[in-house]
ZAMARGU-4260 file (C-alpha; in steps of 0.2 Angstrom, whole numbers, plus 5000, padded with zeros to 4 digits):
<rodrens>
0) 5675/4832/5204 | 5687/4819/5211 | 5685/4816/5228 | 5703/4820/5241 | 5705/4803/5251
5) 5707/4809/5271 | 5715/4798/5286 | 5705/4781/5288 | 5697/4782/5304 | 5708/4767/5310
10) 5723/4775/5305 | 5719/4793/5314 | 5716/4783/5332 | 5728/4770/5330 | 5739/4778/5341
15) 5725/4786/5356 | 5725/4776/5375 | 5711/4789/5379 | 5693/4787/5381 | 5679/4793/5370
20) 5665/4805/5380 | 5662/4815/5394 | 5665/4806/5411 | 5649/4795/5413 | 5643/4791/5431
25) 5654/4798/5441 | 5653/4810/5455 | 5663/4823/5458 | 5655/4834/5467 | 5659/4828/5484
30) 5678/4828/5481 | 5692/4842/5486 | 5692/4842/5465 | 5677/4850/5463 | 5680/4866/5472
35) 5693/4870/5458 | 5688/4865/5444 | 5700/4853/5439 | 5706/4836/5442 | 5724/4840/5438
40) 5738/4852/5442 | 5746/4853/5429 | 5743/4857/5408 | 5753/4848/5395 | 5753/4860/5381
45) 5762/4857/5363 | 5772/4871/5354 | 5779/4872/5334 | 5794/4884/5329 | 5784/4899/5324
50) 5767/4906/5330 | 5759/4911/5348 | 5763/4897/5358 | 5782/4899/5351 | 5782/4915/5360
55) 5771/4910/5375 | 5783/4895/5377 | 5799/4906/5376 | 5794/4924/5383 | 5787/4916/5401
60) 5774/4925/5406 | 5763/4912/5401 | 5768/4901/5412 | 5768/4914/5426 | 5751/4919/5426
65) 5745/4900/5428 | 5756/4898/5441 | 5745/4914/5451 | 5731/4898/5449 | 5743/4884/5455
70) 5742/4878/5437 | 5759/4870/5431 | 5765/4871/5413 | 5775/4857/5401 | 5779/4863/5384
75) 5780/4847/5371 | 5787/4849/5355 | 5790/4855/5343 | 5779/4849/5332 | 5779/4853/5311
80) 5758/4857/5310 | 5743/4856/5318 | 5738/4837/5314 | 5752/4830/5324 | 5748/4840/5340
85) 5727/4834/5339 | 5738/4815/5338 | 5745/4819/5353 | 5730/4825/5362 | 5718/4812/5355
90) 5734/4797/5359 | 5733/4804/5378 | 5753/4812/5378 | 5747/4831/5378 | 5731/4840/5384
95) 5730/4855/5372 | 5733/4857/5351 | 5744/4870/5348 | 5731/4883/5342 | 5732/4879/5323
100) 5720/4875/5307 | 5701/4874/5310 | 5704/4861/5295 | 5714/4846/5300 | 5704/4849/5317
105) 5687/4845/5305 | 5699/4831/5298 | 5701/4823/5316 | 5682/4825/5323 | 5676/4816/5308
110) 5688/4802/5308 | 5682/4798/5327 | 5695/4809/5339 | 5686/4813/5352 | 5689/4833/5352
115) 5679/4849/5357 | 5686/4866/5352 | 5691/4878/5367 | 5691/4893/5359 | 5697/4902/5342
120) 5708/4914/5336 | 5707/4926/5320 | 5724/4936/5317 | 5727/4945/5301 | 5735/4949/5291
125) 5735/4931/5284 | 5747/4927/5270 | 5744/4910/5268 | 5746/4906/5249 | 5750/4896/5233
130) 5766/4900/5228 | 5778/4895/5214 | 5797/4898/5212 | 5801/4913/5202 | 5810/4906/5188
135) 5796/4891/5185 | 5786/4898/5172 | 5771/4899/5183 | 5763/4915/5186 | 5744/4913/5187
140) 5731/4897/5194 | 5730/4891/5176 | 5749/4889/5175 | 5749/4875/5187 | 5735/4862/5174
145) 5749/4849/5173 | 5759/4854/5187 | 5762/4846/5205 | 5757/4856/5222 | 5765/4851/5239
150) 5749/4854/5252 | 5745/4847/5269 | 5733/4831/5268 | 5715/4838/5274 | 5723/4857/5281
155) 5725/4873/5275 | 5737/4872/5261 | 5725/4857/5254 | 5707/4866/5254 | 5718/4885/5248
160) 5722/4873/5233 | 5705/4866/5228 | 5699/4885/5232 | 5709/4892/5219 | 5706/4880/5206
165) 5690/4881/5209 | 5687/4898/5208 | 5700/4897/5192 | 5689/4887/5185 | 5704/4873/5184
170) 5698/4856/5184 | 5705/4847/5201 | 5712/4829/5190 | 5723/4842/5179 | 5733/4847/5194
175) 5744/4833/5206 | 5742/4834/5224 | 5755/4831/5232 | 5753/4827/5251 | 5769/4833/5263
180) 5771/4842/5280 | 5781/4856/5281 | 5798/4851/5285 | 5799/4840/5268 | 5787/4851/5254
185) 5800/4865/5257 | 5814/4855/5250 | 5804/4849/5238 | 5800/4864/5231 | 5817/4872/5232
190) 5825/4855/5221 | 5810/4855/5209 | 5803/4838/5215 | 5787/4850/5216 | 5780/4863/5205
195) 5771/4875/5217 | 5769/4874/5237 | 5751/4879/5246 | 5758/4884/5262 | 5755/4896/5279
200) 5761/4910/5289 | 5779/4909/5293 | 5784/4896/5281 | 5777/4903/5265 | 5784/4920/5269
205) 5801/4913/5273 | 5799/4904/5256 | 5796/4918/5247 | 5811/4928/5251 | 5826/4913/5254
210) 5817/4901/5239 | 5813/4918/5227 | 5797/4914/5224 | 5780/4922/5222 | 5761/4923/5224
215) 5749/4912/5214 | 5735/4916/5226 | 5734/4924/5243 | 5723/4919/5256 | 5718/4936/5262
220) 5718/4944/5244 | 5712/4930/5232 | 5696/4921/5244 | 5678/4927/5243 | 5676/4921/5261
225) 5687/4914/5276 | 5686/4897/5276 | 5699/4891/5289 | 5703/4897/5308 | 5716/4897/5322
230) 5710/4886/5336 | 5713/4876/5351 | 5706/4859/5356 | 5706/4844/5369 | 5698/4831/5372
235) 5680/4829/5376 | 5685/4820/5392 | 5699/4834/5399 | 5686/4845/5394 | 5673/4839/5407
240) 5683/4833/5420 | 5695/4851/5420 | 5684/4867/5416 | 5693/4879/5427 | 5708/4871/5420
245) 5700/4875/5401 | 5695/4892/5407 | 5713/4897/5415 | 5723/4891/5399 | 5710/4902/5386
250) 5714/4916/5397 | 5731/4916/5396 | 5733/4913/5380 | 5722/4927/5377 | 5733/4938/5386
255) 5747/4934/5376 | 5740/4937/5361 | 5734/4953/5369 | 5752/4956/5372 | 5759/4951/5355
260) 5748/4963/5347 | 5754/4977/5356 | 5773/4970/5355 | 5775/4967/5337 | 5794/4971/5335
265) 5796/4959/5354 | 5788/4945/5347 | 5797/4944/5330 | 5813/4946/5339 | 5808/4931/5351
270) 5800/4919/5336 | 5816/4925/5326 | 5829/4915/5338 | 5820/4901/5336 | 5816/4899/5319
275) 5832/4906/5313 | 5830/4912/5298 | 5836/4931/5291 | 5834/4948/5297 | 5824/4952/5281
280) 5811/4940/5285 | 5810/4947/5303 | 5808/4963/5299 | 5794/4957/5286 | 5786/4951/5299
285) 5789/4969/5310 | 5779/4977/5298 | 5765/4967/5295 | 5760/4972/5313 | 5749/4952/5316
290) 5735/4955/5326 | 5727/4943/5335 | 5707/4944/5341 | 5700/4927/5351 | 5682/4919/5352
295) 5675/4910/5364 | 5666/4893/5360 | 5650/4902/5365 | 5650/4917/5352 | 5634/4911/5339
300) 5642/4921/5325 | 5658/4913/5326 | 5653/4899/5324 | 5640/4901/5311 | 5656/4906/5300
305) 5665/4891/5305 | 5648/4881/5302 | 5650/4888/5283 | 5666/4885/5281 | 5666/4866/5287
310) 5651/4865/5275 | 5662/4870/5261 | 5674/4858/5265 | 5664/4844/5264 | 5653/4850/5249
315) 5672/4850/5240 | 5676/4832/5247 | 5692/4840/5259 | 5680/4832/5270 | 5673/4816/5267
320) 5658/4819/5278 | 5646/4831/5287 | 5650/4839/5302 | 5641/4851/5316 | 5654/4862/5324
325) 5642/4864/5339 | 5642/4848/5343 | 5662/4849/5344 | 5664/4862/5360 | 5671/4862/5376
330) 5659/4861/5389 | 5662/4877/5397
</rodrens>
């Protein structure tokens, strides 16, 4: 098995101006501070085009409800995936990820960002998948031996993509890997630089109705087990020094995702004006009804599964080394 090379420790923190660790020798407790919890009043939280902290971003109540705590909100963005947004956190310009892969978060913590998880969130139904233009000739996993693949370097389209080959039974040096974000694979798939694009929820839905293409393999139909998550993260450091702070931000995005799930049609409406793409795939969206279910960073069971899934990773080389999710959490 050929291994999948991953960001270069120096080239994931070229960019952070934050420190590494917990606070070290310093009091707070004798301070105004320390009655609240926090040493900030204000949360800098990054948002993409689609997905809960689209809608939290643009429907408001988010902010309102942090405001009830004299907690103040900027929104930064938007950002194209997940690894740009732990960037930003670990380079000291936001405080918060914008709840996205359990992957490329792995990706970071082993390269050296100093990150915890603040919490995690499941939603289903997941459509992330493998998918191929309808007039490419490829239909099945084996269709793709000799073929290129857009995925996300160390993320979710990357491990989907060694999943199915995997469980396929397709050798990994017979397919090219091809590394692009978002904004660039979907071109490339659409002008046939590409064969086949492993992609997430909006993107690949979008793709599969504007591009006509189809399923090669579906995350929620075609895995034996979940193997990446939804989650938010900081930094070790705003971790310790703002708990309260930490503890007010879960809550309200908890309570928007309380709020999606039982407001389905509201929210596609709201993700639809800023992603702009059709009616059809709104109402695509409508029906799936997303729901979304959170867990702490203290729920055992949780994080035994993420436990399994990070070991996966790194047993297929998406990660290049071991990992203990527990020893990755926000002090809370």
């Amino acid at each position: 098995m050929s291994a999948i090379s991953t960001p270069s420790r120096r080239g994931f923190l070229g960019t952070a101006a934050v420190g590494i660790g917990a606070l070290a020798g310093f009091d707070l407790s004798g301070s105004a501070w320390a009655a609240t919890g926090r040493v900030t009043d204000t949360v800098r939280l990054t948002w993409g085009l689609s997905g809960l902290n689209l809608i939290a971003k643009e429907r408001g109540e988010f902010e309102k409800l942090l405001a009830r705590d004299g907690i103040k909100v900027e929104w930064l963005g938007p950002f194209p995936n997940h690894a740009p947004t732990l960037q930003a956190v670990t380079g000291g310009s936001a405080d918060f990820s914008f709840g996205g892969s359990t992957t490329p978060a792995l990706a970071a913590i082993v390269a050296g960002s100093p990150l915890v998880f603040t919490q995690f969130v499941v939603y289903e139904p997941r459509t992330t998948a493998i998918i191929a233009r309808d007039d490419s000739g490829i239909n099945k996993v084996e269709d793709l031996v000799g073929k290129s693949v857009a995925v996300n370097r160390s993320g979710l389209g990357e491990f989907l993509l060694v999943a199915a080959l995997e469980k396929h039974k397709v050798d990994r040096s017979a397919v090219k890997f091809v590394y692009l974000n978002p904004p660039d694979a979907a071109p490339a798939l659409v002008s046939g630089k590409v064969d086949a694009w492993s992609m997430w929820s909006p993107g690949v839905d979008i793709a599969r109705l504007e591009y006509k293409a189809h399923d090669i393999f579906l995350e929620g139909r075609d895995l034996d087990f979940q193997i990446d998550y939804t989650s938010y993260l900081t930094t070790r450091k705003f971790a310790t020094d703002n708990p309260a702070l930490v503890r007010a931000v879960n809550d309200a995005f908890r309570a928007e995702g309380k709020w999606i799930s039982a407001n389905s049609k509201d929210a596609e409406y709201i993700a639809q004006k800023a992603g702009k793409y059709s009616d059809q795939v709104r109402d695509q969206f409508i029906a799936m009804n997303r729901q979304y279910r959170y867990f702490p960073v203290s729920d055992e069971k949780f994080l035994s599964e993420l436990q399994k899934a990070a070991d996966w990773l790194v047993a297929r080389e998406v990660l290049p080394e071991a990992v203990k999710v527990t020893d990755h959490l926000a002090p809370l």
